[in-house]
Biotite code that builds the C-alpha atoms (Angstrom):
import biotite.structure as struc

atoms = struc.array([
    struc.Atom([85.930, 80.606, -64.611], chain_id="A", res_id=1, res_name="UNK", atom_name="CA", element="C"),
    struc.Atom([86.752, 81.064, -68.100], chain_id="A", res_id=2, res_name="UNK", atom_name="CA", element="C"),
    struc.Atom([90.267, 80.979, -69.185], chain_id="A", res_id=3, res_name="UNK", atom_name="CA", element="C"),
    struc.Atom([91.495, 82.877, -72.157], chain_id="A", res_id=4, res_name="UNK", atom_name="CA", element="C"),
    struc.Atom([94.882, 81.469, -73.784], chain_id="A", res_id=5, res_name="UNK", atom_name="CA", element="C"),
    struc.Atom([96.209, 82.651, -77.428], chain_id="A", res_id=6, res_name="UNK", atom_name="CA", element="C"),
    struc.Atom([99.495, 82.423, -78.857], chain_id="A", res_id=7, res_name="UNK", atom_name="CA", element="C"),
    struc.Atom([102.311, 85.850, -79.025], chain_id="A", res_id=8, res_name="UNK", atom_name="CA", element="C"),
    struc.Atom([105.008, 87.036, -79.779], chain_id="A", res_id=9, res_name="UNK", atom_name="CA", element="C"),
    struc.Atom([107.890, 88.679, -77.476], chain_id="A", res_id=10, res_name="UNK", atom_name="CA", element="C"),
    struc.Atom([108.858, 91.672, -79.122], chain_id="A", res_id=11, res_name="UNK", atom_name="CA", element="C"),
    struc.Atom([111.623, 91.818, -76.520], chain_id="A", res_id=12, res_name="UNK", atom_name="CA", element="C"),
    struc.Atom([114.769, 89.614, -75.443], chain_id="A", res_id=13, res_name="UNK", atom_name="CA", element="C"),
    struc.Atom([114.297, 91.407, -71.849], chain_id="A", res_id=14, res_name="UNK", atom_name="CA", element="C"),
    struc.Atom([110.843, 89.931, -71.820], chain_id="A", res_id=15, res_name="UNK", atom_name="CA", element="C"),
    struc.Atom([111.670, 86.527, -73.025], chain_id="A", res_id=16, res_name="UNK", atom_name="CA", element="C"),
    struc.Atom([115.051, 86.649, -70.920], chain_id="A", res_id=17, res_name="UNK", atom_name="CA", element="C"),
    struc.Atom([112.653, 87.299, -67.689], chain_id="A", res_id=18, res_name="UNK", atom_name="CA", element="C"),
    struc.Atom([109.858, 83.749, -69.140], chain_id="A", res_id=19, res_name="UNK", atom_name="CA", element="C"),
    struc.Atom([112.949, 82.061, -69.121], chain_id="A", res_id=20, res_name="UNK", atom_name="CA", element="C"),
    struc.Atom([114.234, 83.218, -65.668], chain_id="A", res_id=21, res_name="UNK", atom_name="CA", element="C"),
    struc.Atom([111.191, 82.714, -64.280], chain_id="A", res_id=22, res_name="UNK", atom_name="CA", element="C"),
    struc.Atom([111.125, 78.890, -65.938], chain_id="A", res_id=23, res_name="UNK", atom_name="CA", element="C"),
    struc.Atom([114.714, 78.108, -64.526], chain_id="A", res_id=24, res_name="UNK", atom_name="CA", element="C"),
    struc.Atom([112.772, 75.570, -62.209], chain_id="A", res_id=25, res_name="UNK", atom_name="CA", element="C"),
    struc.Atom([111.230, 73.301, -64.913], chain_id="A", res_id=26, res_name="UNK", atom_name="CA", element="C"),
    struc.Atom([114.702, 73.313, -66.687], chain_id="A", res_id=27, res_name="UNK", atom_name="CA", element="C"),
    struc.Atom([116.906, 73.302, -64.390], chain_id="A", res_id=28, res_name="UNK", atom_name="CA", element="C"),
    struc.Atom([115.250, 71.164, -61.890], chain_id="A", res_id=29, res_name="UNK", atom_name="CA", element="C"),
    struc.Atom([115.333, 72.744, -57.783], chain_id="A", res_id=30, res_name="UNK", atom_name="CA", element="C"),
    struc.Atom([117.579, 73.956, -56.469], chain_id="A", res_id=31, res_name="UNK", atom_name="CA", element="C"),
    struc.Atom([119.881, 75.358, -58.436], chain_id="A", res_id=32, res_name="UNK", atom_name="CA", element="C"),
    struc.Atom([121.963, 78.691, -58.615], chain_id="A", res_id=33, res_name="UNK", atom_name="CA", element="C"),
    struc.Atom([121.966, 81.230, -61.005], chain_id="A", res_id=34, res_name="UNK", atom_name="CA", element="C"),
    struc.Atom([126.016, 82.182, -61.217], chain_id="A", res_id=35, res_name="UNK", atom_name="CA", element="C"),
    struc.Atom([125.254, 84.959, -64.017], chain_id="A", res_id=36, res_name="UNK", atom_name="CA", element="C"),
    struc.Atom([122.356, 86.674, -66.102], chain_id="A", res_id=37, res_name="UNK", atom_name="CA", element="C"),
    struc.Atom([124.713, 88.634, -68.019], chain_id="A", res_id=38, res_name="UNK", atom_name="CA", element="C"),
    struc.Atom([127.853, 87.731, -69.044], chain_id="A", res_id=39, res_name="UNK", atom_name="CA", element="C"),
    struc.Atom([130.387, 90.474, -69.215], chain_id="A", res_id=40, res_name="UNK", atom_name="CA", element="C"),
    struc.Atom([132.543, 88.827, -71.692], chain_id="A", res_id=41, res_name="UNK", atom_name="CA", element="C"),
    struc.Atom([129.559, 88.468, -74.986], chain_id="A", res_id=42, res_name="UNK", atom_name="CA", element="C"),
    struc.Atom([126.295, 90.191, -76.327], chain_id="A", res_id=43, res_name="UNK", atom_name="CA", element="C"),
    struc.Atom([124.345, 87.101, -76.359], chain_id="A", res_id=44, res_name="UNK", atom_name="CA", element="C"),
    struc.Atom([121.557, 86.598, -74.095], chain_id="A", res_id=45, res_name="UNK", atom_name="CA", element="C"),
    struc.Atom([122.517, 84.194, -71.535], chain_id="A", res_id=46, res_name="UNK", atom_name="CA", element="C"),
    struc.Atom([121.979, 82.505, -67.992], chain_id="A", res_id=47, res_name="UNK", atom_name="CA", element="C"),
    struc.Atom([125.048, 80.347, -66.439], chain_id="A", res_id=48, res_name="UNK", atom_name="CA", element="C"),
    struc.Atom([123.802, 78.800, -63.522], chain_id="A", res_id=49, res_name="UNK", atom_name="CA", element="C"),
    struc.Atom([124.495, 75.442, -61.419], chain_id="A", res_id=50, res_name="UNK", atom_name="CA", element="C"),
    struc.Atom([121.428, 73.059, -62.070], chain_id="A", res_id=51, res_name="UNK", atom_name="CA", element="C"),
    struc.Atom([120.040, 70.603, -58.787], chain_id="A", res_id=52, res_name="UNK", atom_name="CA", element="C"),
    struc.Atom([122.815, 68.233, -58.907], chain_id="A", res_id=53, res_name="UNK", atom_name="CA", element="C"),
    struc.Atom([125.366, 71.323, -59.137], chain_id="A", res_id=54, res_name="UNK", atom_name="CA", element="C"),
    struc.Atom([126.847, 70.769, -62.196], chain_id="A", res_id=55, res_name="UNK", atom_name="CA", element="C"),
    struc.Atom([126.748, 73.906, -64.668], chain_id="A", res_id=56, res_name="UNK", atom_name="CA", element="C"),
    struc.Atom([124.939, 74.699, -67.120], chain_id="A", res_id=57, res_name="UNK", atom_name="CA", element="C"),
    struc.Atom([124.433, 77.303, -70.007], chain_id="A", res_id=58, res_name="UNK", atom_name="CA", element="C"),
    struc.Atom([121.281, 78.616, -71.227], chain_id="A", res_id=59, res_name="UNK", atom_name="CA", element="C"),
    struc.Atom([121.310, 80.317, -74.279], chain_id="A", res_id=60, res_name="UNK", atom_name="CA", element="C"),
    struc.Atom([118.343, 81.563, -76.105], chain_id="A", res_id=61, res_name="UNK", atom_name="CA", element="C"),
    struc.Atom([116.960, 83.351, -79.354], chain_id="A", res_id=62, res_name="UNK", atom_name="CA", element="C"),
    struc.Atom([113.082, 84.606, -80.266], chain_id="A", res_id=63, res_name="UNK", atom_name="CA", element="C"),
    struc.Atom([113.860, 83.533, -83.479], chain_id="A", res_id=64, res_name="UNK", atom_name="CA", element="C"),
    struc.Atom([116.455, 81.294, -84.848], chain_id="A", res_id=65, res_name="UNK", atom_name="CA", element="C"),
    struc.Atom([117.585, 78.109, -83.312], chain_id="A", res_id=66, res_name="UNK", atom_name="CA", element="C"),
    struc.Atom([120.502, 77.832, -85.533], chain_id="A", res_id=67, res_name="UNK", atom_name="CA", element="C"),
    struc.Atom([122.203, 81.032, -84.195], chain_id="A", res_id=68, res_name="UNK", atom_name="CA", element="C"),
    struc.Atom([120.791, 80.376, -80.544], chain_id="A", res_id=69, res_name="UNK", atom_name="CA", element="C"),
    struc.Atom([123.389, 77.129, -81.381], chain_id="A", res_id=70, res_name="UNK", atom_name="CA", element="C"),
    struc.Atom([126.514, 78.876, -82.937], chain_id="A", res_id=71, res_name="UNK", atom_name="CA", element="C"),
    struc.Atom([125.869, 81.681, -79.926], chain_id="A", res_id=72, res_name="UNK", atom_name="CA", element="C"),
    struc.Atom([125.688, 78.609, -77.502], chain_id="A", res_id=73, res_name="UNK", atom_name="CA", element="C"),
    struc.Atom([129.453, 77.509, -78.638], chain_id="A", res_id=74, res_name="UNK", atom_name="CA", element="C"),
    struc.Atom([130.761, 80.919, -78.921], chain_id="A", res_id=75, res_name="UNK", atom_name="CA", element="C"),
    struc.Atom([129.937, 81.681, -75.389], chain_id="A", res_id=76, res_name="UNK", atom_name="CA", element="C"),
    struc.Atom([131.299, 77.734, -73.893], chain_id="A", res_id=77, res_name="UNK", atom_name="CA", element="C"),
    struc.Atom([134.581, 78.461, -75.873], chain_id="A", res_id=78, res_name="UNK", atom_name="CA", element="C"),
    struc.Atom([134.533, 82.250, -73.987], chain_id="A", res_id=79, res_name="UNK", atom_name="CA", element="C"),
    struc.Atom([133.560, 80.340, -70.696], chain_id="A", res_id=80, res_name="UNK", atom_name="CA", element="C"),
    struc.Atom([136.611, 78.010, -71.306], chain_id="A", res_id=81, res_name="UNK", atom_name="CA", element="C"),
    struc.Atom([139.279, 81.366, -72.066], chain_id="A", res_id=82, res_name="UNK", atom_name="CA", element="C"),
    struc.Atom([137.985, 83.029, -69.289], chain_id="A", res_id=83, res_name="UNK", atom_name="CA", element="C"),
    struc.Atom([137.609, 80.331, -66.668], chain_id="A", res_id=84, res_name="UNK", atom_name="CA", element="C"),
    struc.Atom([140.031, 81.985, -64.133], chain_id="A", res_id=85, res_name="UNK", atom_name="CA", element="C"),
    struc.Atom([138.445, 85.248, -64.020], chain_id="A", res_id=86, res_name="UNK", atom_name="CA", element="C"),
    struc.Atom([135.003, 83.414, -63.509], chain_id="A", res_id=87, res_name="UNK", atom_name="CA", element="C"),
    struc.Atom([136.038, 80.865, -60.922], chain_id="A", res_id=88, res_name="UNK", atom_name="CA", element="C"),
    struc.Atom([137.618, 84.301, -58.956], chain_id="A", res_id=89, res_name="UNK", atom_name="CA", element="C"),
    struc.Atom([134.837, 86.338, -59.429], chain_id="A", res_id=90, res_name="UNK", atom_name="CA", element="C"),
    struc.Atom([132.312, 83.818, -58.420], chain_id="A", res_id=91, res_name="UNK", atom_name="CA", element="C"),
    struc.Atom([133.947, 81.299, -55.812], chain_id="A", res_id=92, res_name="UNK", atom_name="CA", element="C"),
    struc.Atom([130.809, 79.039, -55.524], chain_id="A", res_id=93, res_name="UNK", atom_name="CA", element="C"),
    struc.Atom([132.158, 77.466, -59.122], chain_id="A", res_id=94, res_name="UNK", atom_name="CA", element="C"),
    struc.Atom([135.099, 76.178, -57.029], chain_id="A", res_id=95, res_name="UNK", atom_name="CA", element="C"),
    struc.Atom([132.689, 73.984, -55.282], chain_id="A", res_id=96, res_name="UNK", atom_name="CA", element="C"),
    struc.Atom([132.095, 72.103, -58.256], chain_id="A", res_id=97, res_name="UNK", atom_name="CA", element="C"),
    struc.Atom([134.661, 69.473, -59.673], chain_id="A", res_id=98, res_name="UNK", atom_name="CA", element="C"),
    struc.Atom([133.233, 70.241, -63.189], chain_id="A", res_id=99, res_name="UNK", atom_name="CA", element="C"),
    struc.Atom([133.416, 73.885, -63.052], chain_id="A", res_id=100, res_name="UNK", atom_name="CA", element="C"),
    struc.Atom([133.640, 75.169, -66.100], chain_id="A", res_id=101, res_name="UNK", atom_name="CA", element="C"),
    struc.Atom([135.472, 72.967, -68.169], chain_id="A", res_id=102, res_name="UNK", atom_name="CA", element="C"),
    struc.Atom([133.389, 72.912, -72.035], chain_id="A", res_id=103, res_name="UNK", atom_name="CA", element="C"),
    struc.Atom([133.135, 68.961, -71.468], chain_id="A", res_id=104, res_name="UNK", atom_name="CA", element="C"),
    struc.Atom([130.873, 69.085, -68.917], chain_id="A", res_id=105, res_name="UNK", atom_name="CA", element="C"),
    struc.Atom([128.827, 72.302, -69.240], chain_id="A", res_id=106, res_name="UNK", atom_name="CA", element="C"),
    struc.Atom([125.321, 70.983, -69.732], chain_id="A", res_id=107, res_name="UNK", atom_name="CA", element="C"),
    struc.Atom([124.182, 73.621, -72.481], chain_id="A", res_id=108, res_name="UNK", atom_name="CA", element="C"),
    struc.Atom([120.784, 74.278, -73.341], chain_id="A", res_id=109, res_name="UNK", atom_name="CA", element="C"),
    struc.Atom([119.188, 76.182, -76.878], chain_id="A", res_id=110, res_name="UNK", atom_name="CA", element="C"),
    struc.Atom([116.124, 77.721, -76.477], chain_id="A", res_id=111, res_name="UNK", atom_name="CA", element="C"),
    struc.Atom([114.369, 79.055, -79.650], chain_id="A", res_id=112, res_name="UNK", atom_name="CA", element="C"),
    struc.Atom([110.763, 78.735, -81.817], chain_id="A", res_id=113, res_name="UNK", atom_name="CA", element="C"),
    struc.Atom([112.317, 75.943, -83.786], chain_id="A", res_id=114, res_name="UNK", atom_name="CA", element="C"),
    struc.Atom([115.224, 73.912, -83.365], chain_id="A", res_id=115, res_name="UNK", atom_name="CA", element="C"),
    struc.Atom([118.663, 74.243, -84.252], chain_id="A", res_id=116, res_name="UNK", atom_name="CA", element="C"),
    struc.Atom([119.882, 72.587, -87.935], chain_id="A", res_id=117, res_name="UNK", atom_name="CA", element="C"),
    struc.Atom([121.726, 69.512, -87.004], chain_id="A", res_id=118, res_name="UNK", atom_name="CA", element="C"),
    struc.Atom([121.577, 69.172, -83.285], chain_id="A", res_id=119, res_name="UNK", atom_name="CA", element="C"),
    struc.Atom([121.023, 65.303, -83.560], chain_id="A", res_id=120, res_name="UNK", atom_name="CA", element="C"),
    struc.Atom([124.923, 65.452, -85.281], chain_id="A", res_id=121, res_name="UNK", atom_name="CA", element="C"),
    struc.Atom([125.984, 67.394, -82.568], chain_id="A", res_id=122, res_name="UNK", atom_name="CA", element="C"),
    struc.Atom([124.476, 65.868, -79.235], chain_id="A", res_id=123, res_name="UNK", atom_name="CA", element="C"),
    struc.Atom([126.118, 62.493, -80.714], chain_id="A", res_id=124, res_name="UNK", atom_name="CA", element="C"),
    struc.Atom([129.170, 64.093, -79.619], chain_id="A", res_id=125, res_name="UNK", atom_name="CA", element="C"),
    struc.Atom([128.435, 66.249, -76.637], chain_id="A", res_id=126, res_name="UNK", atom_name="CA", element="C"),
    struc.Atom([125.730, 64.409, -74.695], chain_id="A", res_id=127, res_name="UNK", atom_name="CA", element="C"),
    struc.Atom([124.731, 68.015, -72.706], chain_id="A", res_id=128, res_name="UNK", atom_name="CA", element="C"),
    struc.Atom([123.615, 69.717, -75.355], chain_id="A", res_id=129, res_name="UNK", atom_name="CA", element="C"),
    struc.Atom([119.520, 69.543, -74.777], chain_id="A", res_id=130, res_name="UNK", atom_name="CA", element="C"),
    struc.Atom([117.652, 71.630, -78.074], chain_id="A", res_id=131, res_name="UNK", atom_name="CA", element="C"),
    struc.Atom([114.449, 73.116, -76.212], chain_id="A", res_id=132, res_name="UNK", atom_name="CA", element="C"),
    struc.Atom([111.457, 75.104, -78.212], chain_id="A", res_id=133, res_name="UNK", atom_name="CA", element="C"),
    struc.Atom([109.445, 77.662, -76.717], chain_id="A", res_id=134, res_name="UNK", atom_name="CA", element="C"),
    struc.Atom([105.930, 79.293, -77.843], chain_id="A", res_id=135, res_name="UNK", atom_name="CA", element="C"),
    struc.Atom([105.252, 82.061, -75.989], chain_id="A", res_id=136, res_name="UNK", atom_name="CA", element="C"),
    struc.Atom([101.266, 82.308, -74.687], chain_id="A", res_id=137, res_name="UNK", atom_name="CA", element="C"),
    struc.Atom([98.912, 85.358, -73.492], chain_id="A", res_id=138, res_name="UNK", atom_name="CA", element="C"),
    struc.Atom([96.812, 83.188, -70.588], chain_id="A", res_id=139, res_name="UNK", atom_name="CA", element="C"),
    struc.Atom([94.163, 85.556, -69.072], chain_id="A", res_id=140, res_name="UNK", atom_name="CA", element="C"),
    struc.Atom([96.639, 88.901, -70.594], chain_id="A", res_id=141, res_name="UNK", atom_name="CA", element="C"),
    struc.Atom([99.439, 87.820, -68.733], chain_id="A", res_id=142, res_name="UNK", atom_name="CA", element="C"),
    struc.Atom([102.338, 86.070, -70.738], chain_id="A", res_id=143, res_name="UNK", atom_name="CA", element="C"),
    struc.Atom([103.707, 83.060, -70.122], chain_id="A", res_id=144, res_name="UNK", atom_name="CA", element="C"),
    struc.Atom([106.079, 80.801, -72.116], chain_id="A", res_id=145, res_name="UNK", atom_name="CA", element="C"),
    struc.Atom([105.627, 76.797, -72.674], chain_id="A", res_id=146, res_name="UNK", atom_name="CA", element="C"),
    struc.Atom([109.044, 75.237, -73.527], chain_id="A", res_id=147, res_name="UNK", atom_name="CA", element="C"),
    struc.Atom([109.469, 71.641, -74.749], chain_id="A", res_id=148, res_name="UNK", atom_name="CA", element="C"),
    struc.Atom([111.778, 69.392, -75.464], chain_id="A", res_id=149, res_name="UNK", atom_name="CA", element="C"),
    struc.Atom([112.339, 70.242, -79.304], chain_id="A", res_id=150, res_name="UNK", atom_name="CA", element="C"),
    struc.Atom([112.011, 66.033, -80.279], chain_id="A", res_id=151, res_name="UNK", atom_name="CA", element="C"),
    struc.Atom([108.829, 65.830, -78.603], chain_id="A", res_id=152, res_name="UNK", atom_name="CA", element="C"),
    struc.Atom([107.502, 69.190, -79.894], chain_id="A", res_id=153, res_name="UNK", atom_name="CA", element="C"),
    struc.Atom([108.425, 68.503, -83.303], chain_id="A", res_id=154, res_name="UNK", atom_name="CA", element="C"),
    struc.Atom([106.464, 65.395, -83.563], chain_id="A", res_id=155, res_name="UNK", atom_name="CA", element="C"),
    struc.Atom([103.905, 66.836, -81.470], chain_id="A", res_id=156, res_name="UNK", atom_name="CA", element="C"),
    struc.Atom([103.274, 70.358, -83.718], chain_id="A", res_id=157, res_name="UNK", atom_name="CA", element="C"),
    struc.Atom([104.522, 70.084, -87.510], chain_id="A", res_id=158, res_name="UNK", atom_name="CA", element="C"),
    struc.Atom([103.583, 73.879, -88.151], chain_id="A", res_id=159, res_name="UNK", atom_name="CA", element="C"),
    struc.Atom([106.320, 76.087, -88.551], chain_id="A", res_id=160, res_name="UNK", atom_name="CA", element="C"),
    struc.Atom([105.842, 79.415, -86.125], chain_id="A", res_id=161, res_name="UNK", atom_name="CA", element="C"),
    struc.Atom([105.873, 81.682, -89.217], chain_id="A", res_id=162, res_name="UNK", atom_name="CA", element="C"),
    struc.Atom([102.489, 79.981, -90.041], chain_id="A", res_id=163, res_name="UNK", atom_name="CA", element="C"),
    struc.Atom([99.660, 80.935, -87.938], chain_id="A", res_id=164, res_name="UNK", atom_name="CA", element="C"),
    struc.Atom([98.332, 78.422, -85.251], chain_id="A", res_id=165, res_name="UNK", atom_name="CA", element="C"),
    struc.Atom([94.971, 78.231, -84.892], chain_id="A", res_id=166, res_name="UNK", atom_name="CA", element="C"),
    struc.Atom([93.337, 78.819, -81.384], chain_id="A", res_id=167, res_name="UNK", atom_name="CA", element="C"),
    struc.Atom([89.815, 78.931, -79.953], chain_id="A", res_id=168, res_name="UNK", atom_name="CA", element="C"),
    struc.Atom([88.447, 82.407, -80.319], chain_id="A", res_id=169, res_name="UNK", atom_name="CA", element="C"),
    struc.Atom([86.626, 84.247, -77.565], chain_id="A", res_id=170, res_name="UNK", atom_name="CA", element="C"),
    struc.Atom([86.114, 83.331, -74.187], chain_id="A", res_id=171, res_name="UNK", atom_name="CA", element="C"),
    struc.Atom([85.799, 79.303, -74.444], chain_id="A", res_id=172, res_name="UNK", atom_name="CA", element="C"),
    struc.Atom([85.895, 76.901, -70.925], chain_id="A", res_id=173, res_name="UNK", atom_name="CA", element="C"),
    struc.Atom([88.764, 74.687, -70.893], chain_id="A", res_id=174, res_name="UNK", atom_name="CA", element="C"),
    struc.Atom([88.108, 71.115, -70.880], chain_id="A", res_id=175, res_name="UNK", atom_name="CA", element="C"),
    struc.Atom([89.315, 69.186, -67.520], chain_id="A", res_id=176, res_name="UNK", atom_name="CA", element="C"),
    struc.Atom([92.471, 67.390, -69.193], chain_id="A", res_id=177, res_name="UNK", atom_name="CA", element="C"),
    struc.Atom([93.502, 71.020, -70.236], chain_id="A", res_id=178, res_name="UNK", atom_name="CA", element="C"),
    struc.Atom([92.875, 72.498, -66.708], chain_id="A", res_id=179, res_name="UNK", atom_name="CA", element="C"),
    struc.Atom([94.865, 70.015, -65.298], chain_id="A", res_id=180, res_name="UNK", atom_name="CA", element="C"),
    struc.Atom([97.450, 70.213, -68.079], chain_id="A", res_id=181, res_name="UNK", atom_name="CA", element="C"),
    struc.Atom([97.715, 74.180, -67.582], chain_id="A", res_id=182, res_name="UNK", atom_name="CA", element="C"),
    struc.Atom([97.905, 73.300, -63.740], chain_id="A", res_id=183, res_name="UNK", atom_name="CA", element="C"),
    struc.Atom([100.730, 71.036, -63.741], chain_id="A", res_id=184, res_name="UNK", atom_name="CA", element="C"),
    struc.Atom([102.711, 73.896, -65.094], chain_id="A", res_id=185, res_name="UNK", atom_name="CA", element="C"),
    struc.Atom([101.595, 76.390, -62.420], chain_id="A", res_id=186, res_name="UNK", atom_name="CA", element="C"),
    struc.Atom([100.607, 79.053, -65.250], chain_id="A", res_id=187, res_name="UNK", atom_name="CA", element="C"),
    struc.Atom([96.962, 78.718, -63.138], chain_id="A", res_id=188, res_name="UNK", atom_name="CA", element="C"),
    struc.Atom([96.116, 78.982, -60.158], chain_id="A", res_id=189, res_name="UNK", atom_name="CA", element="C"),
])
């Protein structure tokens, strides 16, 4: 079976909002609770949810800038904080939670190609702010999205994502570390 995988690009935030839904395991950890995909209160592309130990948490995302995925991020925790009534009424399972909603304790996650300018400054100070990249993959014509840990995938990949990354061409058999790599992150089967 060969295995075709190349790098794209989401020309959509409905697309990349749907990879990112459909990653909420692998971030979040299981179970958790999705409380919102759409917040009423802000245009920015967002999922509040409750993660596997029930404490909340923000995911905010952008196809192309981690610095504004991270000023949208604090935008929308200051929103969560001014409208923290309306959002404990309108969904009760926040009451549940000790930490619901208050900024402190909001675990809040960037997702972007490259990570935001001076996150290491900021997660000094608030210890739940996790910087995540993404590169969004074709495997086999179906997309999928890979999403790291933005220290580990900056040491691991110094190319910018404006410069192209070179990939095997044509239909090539992965090697067995790869398989299993691929595997672990149920993008095969």
């Amino acid at each position: 079976m060969n295995t075709n995988i190349c790098n794209t690009r989401i020309h959509s935030d409905e697309m990349l909002n749907e990879l990112i839904f459909q990653s909420l395991d692998n971030i979040l950890g299981t179970p958790h609770q999705v409380i919102s995909r759409d917040l009423p209160f802000t245009d920015a592309h967002t999922i509040l949810a409750l993660n596997s130990d029930r404490h909340p948490a923000l995911i905010v995302f952008d196809r192309h800038n981690g610095g504004q995925a991270l000023l949208t991020g604090l935008k929308v925790m200051e929103s969560l904080e001014t409208h923290r009534p309306w959002l404990l009424r309108l969904h009760p399972e926040l009451l549940d939670n000790k930490h619901a909603l208050r900024c402190k304790d909001i675990q809040l996650f960037i997702l972007s190609p490259t990570p935001p300018p001076g996150r290491d400054y900021l997660k000094q100070g608030h210890h739940q702010l996790h910087s995540l990249t993404f590169q969004t993959l074709l495997i086999n014509g179906k997309e999928a999205i890979l999403i790291e840990e933005a220290e580990s995938a900056e040491k691991q990949n110094p190319v910018s994502p404006a410069e192209p990354i070179a990939f095997r061409t044509g239909t090539t058999k992965l090697e067995k570390t790869e398989e299993d790599y691929f595997r672990n992150l149920n993008i095969m089967t």
